[in-house]
MARBA-3410 file (N, C-alpha, C, O; in Angstrom, 1 decimal):
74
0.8,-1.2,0.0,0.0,0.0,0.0,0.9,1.2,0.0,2.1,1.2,0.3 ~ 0.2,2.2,-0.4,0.8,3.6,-0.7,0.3,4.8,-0.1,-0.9,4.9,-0.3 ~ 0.6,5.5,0.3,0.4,6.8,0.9,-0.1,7.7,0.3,0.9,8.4,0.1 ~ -1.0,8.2,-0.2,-1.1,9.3,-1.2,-2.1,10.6,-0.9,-2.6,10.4,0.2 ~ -2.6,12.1,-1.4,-3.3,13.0,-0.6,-3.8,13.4,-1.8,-3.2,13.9,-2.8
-4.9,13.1,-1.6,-6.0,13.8,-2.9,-5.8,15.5,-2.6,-5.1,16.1,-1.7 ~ -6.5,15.9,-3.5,-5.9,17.7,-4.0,-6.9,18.2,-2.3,-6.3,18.9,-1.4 ~ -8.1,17.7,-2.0,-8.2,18.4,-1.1,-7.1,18.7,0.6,-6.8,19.7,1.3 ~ -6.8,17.7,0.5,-5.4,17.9,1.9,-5.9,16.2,2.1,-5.1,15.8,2.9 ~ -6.8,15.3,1.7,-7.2,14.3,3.1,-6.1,13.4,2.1,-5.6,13.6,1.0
-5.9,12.1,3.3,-4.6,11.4,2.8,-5.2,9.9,2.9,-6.0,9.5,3.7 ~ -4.8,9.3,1.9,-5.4,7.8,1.9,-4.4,7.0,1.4,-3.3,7.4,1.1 ~ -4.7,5.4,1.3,-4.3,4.6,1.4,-4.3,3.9,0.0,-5.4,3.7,-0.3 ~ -3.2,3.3,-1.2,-3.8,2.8,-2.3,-3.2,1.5,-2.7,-2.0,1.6,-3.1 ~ -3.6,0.4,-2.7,-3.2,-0.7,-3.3,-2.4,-0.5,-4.5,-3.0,-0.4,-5.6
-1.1,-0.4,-4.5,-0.2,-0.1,-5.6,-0.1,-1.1,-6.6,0.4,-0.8,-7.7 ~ -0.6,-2.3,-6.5,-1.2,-3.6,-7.2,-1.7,-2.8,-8.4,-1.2,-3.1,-9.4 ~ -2.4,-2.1,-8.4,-4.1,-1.8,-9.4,-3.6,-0.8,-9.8,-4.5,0.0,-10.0 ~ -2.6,-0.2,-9.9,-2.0,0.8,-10.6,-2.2,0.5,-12.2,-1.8,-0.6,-12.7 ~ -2.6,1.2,-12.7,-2.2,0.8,-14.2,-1.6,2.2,-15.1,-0.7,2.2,-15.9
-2.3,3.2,-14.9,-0.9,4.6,-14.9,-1.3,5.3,-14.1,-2.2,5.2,-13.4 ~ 0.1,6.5,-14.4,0.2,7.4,-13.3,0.4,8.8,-15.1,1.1,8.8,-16.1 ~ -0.3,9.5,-14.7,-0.5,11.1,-15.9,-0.7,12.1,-15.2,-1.5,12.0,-14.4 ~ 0.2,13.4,-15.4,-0.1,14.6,-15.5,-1.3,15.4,-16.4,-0.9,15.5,-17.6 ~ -2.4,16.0,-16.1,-3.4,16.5,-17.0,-3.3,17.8,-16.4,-4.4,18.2,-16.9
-2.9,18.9,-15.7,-1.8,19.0,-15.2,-1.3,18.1,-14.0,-0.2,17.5,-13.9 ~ -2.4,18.2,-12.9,-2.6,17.5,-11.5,-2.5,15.9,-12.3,-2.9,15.4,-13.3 ~ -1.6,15.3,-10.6,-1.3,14.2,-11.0,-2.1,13.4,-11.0,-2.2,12.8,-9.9 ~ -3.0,12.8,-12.1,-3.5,11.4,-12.1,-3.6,9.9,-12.0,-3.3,9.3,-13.0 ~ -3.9,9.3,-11.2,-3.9,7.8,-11.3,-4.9,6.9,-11.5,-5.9,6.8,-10.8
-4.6,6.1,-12.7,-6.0,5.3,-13.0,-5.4,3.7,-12.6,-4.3,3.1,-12.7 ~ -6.8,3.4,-11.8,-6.7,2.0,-11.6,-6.9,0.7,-12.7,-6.8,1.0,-13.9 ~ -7.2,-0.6,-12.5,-7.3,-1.3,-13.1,-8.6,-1.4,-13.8,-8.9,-1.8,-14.9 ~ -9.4,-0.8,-12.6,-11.0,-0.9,-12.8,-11.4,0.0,-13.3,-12.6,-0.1,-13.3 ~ -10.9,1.4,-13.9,-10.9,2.1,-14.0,-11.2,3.7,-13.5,-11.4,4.8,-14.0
-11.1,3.3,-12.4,-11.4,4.7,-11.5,-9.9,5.1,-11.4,-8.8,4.6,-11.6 ~ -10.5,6.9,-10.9,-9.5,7.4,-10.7,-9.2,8.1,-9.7,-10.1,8.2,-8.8 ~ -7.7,8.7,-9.7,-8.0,9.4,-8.0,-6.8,10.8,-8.9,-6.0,10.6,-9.8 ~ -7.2,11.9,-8.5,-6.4,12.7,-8.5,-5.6,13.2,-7.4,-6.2,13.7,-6.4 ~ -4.2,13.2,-7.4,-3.6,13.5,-6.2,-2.7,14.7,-6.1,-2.5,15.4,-7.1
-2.3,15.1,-5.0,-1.1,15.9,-4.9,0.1,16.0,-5.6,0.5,16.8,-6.4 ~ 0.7,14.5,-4.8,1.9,13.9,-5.7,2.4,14.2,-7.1,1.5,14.5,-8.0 ~ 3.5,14.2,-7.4,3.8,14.3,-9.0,3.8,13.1,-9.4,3.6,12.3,-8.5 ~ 4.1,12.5,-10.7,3.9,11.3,-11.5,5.3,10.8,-11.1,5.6,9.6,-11.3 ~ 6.0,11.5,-10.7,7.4,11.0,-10.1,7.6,10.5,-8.8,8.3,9.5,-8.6
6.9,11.3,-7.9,7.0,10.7,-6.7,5.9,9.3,-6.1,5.9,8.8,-5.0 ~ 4.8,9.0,-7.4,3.6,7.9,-7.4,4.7,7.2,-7.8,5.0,6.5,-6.8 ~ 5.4,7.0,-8.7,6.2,6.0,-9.2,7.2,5.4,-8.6,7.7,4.3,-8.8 ~ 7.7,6.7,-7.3,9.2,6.2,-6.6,7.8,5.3,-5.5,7.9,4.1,-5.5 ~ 7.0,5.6,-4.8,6.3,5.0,-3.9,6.0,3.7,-4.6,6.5,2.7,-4.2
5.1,3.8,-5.8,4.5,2.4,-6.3,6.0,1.3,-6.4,6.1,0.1,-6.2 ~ 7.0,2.1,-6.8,8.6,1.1,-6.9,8.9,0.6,-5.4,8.8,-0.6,-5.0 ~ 9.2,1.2,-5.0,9.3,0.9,-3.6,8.5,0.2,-2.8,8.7,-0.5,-1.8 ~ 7.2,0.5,-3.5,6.3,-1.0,-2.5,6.5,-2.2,-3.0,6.3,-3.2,-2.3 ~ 6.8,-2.3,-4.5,7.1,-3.4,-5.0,8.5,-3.8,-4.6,8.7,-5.0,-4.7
9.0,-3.4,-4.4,10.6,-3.7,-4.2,10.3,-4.6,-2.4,11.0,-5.7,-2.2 ~ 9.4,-4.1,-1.5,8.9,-4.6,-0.5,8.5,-5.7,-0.4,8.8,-6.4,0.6 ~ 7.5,-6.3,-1.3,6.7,-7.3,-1.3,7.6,-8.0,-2.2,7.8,-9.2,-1.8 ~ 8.1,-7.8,-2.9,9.4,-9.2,-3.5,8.9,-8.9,-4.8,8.8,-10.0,-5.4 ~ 8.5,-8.0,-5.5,7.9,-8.2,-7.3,9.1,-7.5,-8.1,9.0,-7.5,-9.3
10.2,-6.8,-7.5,11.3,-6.4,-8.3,12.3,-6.8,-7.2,12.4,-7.0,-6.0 ~ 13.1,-6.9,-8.5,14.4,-7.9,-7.5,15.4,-7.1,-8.1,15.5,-7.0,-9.4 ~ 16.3,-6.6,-7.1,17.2,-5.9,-7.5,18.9,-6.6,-8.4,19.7,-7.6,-8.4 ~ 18.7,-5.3,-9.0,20.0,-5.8,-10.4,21.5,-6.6,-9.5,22.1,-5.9,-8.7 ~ 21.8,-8.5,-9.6,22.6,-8.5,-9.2,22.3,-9.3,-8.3,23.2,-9.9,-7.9
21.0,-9.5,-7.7,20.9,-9.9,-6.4,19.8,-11.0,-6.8,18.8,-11.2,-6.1 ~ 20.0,-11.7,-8.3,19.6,-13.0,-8.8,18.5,-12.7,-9.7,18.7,-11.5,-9.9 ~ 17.4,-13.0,-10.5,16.6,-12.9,-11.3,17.2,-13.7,-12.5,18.3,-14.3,-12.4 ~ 16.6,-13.6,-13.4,16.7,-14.1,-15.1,17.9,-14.3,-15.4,18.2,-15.5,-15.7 ~ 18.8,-13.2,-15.5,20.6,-13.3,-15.8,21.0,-14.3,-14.8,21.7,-15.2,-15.4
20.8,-14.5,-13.7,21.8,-15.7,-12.9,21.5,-16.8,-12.9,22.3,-17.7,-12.9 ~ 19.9,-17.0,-12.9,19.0,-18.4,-13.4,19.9,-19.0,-14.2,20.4,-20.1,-14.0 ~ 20.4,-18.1,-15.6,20.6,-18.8,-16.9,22.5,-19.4,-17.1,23.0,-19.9,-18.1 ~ 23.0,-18.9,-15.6,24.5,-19.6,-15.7,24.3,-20.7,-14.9,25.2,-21.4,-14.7
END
């Protein structure tokens, strides 16, 4: 989960799973899987370092070096 604060000030909570993008229209946009959306504070930069970093938490990116696909195959 992710931290995020819609344009009014209130701050919530987002399953970074159901992310499917993150857009500037100007204000940062995020559309889910289902397709709702939330408009946030955040820049499309800082949704992305959060949504990375949650995944890097739960084990769905595995850092360069520290095994995946390239070491599998020696």
């Amino acid at each position: 989960m992710i931290s995020l604060t819609k344009l009014n000030g209130k701050r919530f909570t987002l399953n970074a799973l159901y992310i499917e993008q993150v857009e500037a229209f100007p204000d940062t946009t995020v559309t889910l899987t289902n397709g709702k959306k939330f408009v946030v504070r955040e820049t499309v930069e800082q949704v992305t370092a959060l949504a990375s970093e949650f995944y890097r938490q739960i084990g769905m990116f595995r850092l360069s070096g520290a095994g995946g696909l390239d070491s599998e195959r020696e």
